[in-house]
C-alpha positions as CSV (number, residue, x, y, z in Angstrom):
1,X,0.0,0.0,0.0
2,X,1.1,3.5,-0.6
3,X,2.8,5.3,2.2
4,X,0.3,8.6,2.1
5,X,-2.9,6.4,1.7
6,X,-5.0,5.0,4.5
7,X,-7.5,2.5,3.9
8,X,-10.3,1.4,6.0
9,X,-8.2,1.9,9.5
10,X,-11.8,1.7,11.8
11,X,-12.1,-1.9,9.9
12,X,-9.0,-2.6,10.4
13,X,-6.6,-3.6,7.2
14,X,-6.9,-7.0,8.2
15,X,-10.0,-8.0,6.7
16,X,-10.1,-8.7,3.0
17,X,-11.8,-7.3,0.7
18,X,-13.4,-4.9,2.6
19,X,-12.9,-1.8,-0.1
20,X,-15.2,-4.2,-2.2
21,X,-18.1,-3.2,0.1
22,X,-17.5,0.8,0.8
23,X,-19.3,3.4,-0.8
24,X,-16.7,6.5,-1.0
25,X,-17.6,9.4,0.6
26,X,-16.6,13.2,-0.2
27,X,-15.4,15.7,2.4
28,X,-15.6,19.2,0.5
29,X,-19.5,19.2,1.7
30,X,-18.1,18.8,5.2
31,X,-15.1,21.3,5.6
32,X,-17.0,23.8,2.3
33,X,-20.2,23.1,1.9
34,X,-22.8,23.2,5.1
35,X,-21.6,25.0,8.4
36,X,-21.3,23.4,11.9
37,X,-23.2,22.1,12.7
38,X,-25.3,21.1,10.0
39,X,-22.1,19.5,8.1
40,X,-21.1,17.3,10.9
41,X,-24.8,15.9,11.3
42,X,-25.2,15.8,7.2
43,X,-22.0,13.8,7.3
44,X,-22.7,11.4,10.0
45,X,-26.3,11.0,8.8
46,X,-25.1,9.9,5.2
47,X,-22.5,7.1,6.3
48,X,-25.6,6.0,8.3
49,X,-27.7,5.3,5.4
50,X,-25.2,3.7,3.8
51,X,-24.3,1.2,6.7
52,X,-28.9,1.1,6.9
53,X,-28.5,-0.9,3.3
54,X,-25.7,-3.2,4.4
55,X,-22.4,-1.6,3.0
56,X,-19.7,0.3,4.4
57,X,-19.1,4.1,4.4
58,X,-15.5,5.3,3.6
59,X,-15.4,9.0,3.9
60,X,-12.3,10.4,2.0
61,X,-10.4,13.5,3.7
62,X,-6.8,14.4,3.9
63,X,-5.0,14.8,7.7
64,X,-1.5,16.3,7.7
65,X,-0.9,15.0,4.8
66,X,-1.9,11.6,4.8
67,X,-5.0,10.7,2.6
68,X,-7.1,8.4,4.4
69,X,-10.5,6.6,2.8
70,X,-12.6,5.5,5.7
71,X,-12.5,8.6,8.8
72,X,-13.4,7.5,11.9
73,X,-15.7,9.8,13.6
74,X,-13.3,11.9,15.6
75,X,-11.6,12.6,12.1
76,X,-14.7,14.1,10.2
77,X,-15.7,16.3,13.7
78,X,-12.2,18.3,13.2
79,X,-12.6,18.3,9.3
80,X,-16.7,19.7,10.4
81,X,-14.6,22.3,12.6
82,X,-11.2,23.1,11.9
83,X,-10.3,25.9,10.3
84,X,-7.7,26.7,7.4
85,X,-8.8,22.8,5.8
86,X,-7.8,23.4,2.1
87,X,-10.2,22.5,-0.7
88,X,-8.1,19.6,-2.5
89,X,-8.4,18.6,-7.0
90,X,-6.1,16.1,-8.5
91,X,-3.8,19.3,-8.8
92,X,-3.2,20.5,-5.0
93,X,-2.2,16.5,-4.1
94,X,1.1,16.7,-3.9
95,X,1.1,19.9,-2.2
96,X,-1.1,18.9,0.0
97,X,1.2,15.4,0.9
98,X,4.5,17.0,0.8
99,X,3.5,19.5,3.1
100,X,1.6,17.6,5.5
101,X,-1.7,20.0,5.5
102,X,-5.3,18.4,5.9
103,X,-7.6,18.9,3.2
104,X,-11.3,18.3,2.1
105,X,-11.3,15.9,-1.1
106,X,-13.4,17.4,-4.3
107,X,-15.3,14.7,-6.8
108,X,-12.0,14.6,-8.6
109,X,-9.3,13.7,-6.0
110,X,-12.4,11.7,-4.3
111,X,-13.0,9.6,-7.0
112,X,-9.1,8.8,-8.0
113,X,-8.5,8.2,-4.4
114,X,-11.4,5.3,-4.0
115,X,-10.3,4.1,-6.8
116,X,-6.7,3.4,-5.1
117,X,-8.4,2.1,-2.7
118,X,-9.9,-0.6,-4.4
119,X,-13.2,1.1,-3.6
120,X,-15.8,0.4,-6.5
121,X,-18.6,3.2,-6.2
122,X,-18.7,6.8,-4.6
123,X,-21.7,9.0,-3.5
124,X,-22.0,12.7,-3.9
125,X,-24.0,15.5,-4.9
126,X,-23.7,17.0,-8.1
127,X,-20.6,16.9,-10.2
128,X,-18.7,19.3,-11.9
129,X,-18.7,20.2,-15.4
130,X,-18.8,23.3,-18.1
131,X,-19.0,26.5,-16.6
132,X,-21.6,28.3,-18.7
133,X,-20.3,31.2,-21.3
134,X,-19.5,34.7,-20.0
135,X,-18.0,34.0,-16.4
136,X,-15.0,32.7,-17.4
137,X,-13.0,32.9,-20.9
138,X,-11.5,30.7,-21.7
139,X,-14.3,28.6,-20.8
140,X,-13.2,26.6,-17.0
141,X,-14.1,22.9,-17.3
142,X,-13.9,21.3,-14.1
143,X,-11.2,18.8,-13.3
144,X,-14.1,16.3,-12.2
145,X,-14.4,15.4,-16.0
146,X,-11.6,14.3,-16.8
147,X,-11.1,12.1,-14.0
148,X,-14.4,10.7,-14.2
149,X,-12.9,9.8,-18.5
150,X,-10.3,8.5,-17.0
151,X,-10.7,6.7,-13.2
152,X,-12.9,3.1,-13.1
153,X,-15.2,4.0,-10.8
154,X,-18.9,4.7,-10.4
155,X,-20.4,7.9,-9.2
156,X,-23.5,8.6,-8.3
157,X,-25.0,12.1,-8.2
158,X,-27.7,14.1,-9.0
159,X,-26.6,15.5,-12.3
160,X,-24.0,18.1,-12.4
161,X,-24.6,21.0,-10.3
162,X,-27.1,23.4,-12.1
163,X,-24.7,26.5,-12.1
164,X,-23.0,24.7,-15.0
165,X,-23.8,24.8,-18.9
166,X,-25.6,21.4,-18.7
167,X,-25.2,20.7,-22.1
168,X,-21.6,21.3,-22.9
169,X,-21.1,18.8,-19.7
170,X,-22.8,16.2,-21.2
171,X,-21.1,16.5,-24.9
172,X,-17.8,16.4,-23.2
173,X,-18.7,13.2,-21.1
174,X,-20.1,12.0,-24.9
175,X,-16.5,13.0,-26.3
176,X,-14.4,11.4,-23.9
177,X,-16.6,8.0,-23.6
178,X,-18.3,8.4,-20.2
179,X,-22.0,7.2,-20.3
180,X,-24.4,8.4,-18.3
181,X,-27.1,6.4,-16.7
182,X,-30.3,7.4,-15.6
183,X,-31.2,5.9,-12.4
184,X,-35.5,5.2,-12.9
185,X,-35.3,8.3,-15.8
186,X,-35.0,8.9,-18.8
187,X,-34.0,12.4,-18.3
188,X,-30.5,13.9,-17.4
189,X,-31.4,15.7,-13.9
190,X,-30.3,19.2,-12.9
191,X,-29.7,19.0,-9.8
192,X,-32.3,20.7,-7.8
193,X,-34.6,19.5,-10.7
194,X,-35.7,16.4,-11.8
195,X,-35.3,16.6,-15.7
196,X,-32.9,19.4,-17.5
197,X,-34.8,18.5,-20.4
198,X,-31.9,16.6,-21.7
199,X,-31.8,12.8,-22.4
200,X,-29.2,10.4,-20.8
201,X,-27.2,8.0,-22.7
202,X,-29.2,4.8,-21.1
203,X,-31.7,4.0,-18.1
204,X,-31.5,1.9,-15.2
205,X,-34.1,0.9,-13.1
206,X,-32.6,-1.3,-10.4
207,X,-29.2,-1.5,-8.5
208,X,-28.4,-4.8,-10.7
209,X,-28.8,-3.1,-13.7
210,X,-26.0,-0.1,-12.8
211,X,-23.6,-3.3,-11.7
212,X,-24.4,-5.2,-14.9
213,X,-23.3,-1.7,-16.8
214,X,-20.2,-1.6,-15.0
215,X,-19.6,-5.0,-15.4
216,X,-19.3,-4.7,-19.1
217,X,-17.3,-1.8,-19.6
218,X,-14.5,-3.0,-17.4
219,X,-14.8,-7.0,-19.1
220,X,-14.1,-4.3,-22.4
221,X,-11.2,-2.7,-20.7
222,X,-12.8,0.8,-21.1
223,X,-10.4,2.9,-19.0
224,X,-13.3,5.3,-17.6
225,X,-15.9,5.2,-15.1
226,X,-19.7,5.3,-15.2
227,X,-21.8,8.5,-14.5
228,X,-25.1,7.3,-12.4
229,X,-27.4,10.2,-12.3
230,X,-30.4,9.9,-9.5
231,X,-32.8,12.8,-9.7
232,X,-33.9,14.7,-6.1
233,X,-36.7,13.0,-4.9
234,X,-39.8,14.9,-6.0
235,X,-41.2,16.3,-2.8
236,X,-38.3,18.2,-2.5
237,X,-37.6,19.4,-6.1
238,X,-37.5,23.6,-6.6
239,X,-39.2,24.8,-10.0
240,X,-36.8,25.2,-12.7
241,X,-37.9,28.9,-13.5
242,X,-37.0,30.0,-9.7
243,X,-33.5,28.5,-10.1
244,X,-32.8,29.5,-13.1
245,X,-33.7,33.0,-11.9
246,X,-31.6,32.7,-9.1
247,X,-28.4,31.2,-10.9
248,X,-28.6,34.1,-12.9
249,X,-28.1,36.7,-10.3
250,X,-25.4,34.7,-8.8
251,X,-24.0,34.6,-11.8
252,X,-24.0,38.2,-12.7
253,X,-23.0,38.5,-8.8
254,X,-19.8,36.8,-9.5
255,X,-18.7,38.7,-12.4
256,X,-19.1,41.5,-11.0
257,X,-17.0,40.9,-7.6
258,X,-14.5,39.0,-10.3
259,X,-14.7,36.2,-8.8
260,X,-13.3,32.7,-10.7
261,X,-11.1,30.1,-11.0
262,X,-11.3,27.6,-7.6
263,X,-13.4,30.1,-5.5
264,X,-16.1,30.3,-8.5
265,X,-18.4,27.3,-7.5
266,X,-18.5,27.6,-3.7
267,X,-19.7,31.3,-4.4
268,X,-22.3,30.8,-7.1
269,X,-23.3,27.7,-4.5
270,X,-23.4,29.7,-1.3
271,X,-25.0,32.9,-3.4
272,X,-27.8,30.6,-4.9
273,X,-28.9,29.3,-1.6
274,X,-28.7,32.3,-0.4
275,X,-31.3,33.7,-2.8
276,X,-33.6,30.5,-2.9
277,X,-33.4,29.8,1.2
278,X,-34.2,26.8,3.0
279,X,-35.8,24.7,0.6
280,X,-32.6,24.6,-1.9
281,X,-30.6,23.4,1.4
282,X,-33.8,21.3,2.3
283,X,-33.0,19.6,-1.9
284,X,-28.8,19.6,-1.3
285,X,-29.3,17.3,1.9
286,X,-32.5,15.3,0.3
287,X,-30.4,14.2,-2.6
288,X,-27.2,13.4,-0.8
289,X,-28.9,11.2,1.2
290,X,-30.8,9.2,-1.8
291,X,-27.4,9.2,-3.2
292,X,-25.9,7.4,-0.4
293,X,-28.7,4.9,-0.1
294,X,-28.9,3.8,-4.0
295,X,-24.5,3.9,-4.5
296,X,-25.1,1.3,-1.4
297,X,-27.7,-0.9,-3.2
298,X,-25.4,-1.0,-5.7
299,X,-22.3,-2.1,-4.1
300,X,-24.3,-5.0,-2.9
301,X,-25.0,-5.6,-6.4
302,X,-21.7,-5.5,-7.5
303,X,-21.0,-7.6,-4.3
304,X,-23.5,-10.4,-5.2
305,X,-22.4,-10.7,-8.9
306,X,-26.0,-11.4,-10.1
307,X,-28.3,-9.6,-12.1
């Protein structure tokens, strides 16, 4: 095993084959997304869904250096509470290591790290993608994308997050061979939205289904990962006109303060729930949890080897 990675150390390293049953876990919600105490609860709540289906929850986070998949609970409170926790991409790793700093781990550096950790499927909330024209030239393409073209892994999320130019995200998943499921839709979703309006490449209505997908593209030696989208459940979905009204301001909020590059997301993010108020935080927490609880179905899937 890799000095600067920690697997599974509350299981213990001793039993085998344990990565086999994890669902990955992000920690940039925890140290970036929610304040205390909301992120602690959100996180603790989440790896107790996934255990609630039978599988294990292996939160990813970086402490002084050391990237560990699987925090024990003392290590996500001080991620939930410490201050100066960086904000870590593929990019800021080796910073990050040589320097022995603790950092919250994006989609990206979430995704390669499971991965390395022989960890099959990964939960979040909505990925990155496309930034949409006018707030950045040239136009910022998150480095979630290219991981996700290039790391054997499944992630399930609820779309890409709806700040982004939905479209362009899905023709660069198209050009760089990732499909994308839709988990019981036909319809890409949008986050807080059920249905962008935009098709996914194939639907899948049961857990088996996702493993058989998965199956087939690594028996082909495809060297990417597939995208499993799951749409907010529908009591807690915004209407599309409100969000799109309130993206817009952040938008044009953002450009005007210059704001880009890393910070961009986390202020269009924070400025949208600040414009749409409870009930977009209310969608953010409903969908991570449904997230959790169907990646978990599907590692069992995957575990059982059946369809």
């Amino acid at each position: 095993m890799d000095n600067w990675l920690t697997i599974l150390p509350a299981l213990g390293a001793h039993i085998a084959g344990a990565a086999r049953l994890c669902v990955a876990l992000e920690s940039t919600v925890i140290s970036h997304g929610l304040p205390y105490p909301q992120n602690l609860e959100l996180a603790l709540r989440v790896e107790e869904i996934v255990r609630e289906q039978g599988a294990v929850p292996a939160t990813i986070g970086i402490l002084a250096g050391q990237i560990t998949a699987g925090l024990d609970r003392s290590q996500i409170e001080y991620l939930a509470t410490a201050r100066g926790v960086l904000k870590v991409s593929i990019r800021d790793l080796p910073v990050v290591v040589a320097r022995k700093l603790d950092g919250a781990t994006t989609v990206a550096t979430t995704a390669w790290t499971a991965h390395r950790a022989g960890i099959q499927v990964f939960a979040t909330g909505g990925i990155g993608g496309v930034h949409r024209a006018g707030v950045l030239l040239p136009v910022d393409i998150s480095a979630d994308l290219p991981t996700l073209a290039q790391t054997p892994i499944i992630v399930v999320c609820a779309g890409a997050k709806a700040i982004l130019d939905l479209p362009a995200t899905l023709e660069w998943l198209e050009t760089h061979g990732v499909p994308v499921v839709g988990y019981q839709t036909d319809h890409f979703p949008a986050f807080y939205n059920r249905d962008s309006g935009l098709a996914v490449d194939v639907r899948a209505d049961t857990a088996a289904q996702v493993a058989d997908l998965f199956r087939a593209q690594r028996a082909l030696g495809l060297p990417g990962g597939l995208l499993v989208t799951v749409p907010v459940p529908v009591e807690y979905e915004l209407p599309s006109d409100q969000m799109e009204e309130a993206i817009g301001r952040a938008l044009h909020d953002a450009a005007g303060a210059g704001i880009k590059g890393k910070a961009l997301t986390p202020f269009l993010l924070t400025r949208v729930s600040e414009l749409t108020g409870a009930a977009s935080l209310r969608a953010n927490l409903a969908l991570l949890e449904n997230n959790a609880r169907v990646a978990a179905q599907i590692v069992l899937a995957l575990a059982d080897g059946t369809s």
